[in-house]
N, C-alpha and C positions, 0 to 999 in steps of 0.2 A: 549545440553551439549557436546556433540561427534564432532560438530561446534564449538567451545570453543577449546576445547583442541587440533583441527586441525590445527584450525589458528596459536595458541601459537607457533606449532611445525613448522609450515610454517615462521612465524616471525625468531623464535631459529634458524631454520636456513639458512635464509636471513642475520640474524645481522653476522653466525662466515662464510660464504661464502664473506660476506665485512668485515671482518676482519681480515680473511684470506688475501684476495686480497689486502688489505690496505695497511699492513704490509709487504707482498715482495714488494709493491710498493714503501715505505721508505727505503726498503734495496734496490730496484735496483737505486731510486732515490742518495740514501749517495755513492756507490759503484761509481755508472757513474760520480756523481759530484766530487769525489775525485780523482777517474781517469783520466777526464779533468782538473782538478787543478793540478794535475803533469804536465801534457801537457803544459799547459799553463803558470806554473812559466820555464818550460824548453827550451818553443820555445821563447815568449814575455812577461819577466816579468813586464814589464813597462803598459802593460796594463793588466789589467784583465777584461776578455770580458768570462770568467766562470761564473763571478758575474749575469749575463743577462741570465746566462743557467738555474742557481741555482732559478735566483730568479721564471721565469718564470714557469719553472717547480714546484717548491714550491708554488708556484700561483695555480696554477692547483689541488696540493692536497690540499692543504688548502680549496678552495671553493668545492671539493668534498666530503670532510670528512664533512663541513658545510650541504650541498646537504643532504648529509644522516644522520646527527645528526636531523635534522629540517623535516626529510619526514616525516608528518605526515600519511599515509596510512598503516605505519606499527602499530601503537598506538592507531588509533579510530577505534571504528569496526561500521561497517556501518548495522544498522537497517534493 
């Protein structure tokens, strides 16, 4: 039983340690891409070449936030 309730608390907090982390990672992600998007309408508005920062970066969390919604090792307890 004391293995039960260990784990749960080991999981609890895994999940707000990546939740934590997630979320200043959307806020440094909106903050830099908005700041180069000034830069960028300021220097060369005829191109936007932020679009290839945003997406790639956004690439990145996307398949992270997937990584960790789908890790199964937090969810089966192994025998």
């Amino acid at each position: 039983m004391e293995n039960t309730s260990e784990k749960n608390r080991d999981t609890t907090a895994k999940r707000r340690i990546f939740t934590r982390t997630f979320t200043r990672s959307i806020v440094h992600y909106a903050v830099t891409c908005a700041f180069l998007a000034v830069i960028n309408y300021r220097t060369s508005p005829q191109y936007w070449w932020v679009a290839w920062v945003a997406a790639g970066w956004g690439l990145n969390l996307l398949l992270s936030l997937i990584w960790r919604l789908t890790d199964e090792d937090d969810t089966c307890e192994t025998r």
